[in-house]
Structures are given as structure tokens and as C-alpha cells.
C-alpha positions as semicolon CSV with decimal commas, in nm:
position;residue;x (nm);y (nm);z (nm)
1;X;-1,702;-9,217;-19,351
2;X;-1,636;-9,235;-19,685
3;X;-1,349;-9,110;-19,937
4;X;-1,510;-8,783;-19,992
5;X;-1,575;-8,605;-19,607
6;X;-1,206;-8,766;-19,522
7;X;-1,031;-8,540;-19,819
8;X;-1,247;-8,271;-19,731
9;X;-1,165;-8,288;-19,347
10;X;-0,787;-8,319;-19,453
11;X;-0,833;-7,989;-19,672
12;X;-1,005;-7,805;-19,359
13;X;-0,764;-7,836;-19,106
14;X;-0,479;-7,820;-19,376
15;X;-0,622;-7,496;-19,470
16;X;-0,681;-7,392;-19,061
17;X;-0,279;-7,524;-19,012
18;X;-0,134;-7,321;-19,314
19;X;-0,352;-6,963;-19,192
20;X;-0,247;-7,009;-18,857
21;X;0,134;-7,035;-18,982
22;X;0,050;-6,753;-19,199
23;X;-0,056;-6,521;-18,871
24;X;0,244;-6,618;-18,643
25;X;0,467;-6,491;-18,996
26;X;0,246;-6,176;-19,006
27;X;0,253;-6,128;-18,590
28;X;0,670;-6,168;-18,580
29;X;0,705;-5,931;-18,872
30;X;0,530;-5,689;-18,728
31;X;0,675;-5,681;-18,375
32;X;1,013;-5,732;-18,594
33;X;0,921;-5,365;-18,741
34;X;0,809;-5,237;-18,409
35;X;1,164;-5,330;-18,242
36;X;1,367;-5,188;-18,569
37;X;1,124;-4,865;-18,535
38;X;1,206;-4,824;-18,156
39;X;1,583;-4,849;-18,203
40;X;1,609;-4,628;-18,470
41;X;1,422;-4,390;-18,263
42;X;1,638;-4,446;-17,958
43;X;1,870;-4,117;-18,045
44;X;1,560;-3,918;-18,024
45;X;1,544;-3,975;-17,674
46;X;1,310;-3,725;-17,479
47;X;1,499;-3,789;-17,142
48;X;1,777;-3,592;-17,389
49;X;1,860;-3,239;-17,291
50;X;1,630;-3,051;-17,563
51;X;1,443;-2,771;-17,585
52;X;1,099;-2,803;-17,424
53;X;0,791;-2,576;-17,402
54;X;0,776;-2,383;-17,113
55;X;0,449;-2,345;-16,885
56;X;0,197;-2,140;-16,932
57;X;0,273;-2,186;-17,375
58;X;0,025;-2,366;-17,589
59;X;0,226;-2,655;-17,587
60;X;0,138;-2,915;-17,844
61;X;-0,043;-2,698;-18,090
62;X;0,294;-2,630;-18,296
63;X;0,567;-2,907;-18,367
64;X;0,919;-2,707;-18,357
65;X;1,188;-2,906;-18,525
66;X;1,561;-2,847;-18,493
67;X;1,830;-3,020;-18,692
């Protein structure tokens, strides 16, 4: 082997090493987001005593917000 297809080896799995660093960042950010989303939506429990369509309604078709 000469000089040349060492460096160039080198750069390939330097390259493979930095993207694969660069997808476990991305992958813990996003479950990061995912727990901070969840726990700010914990208060909106459903299990909560709210007001809930009753049968025979079109239930779905209309989102009623109270605040």
C-alpha cells in the first residue's frame, strides 16, 4: 500500500466515525425533545375529569377547547 490509499482509508472511516457521532447527537436530541414535549403535556392529562363527547355525537369532527 502506498502513502496515498492509507490517507485516503484514514479520511473514510474518519469521515464514517465523525457521521456516526453526528447521528447519536441528532437521535438524543430528538428523544431529548420528545421527553420535554411529553412532560409539558402531562397537565393535559385525558385520564383528567374533562368534558368528553357523548355517544351517539360526531365526535372528532370539531376540536372544543376550554381555558
Amino acid at each position: 500500500m502506498d502513502i496515498a490509499s492509507i490517507a485516503s482509508a484514514a479520511s473514510e472511516m474518519k469521515a464514517a466515525e465523525t457521521q456516526y457521532a453526528a447521528n447519536i447527537k441528532v437521535m438524543k436530541m430528538a428523544l431529548d425533545s420528545q421527553k420535554a414535549g411529553l412532560s409539558l403535556l402531562s397537565p393535559l392529562d385525558v385520564s383528567a375529569n374533562v368534558n368528553r363527547a357523548s355517544e351517539g355525537t360526531a365526535k372528532g369532527s370539531m376540536v372544543d377547547i376550554l381555558a
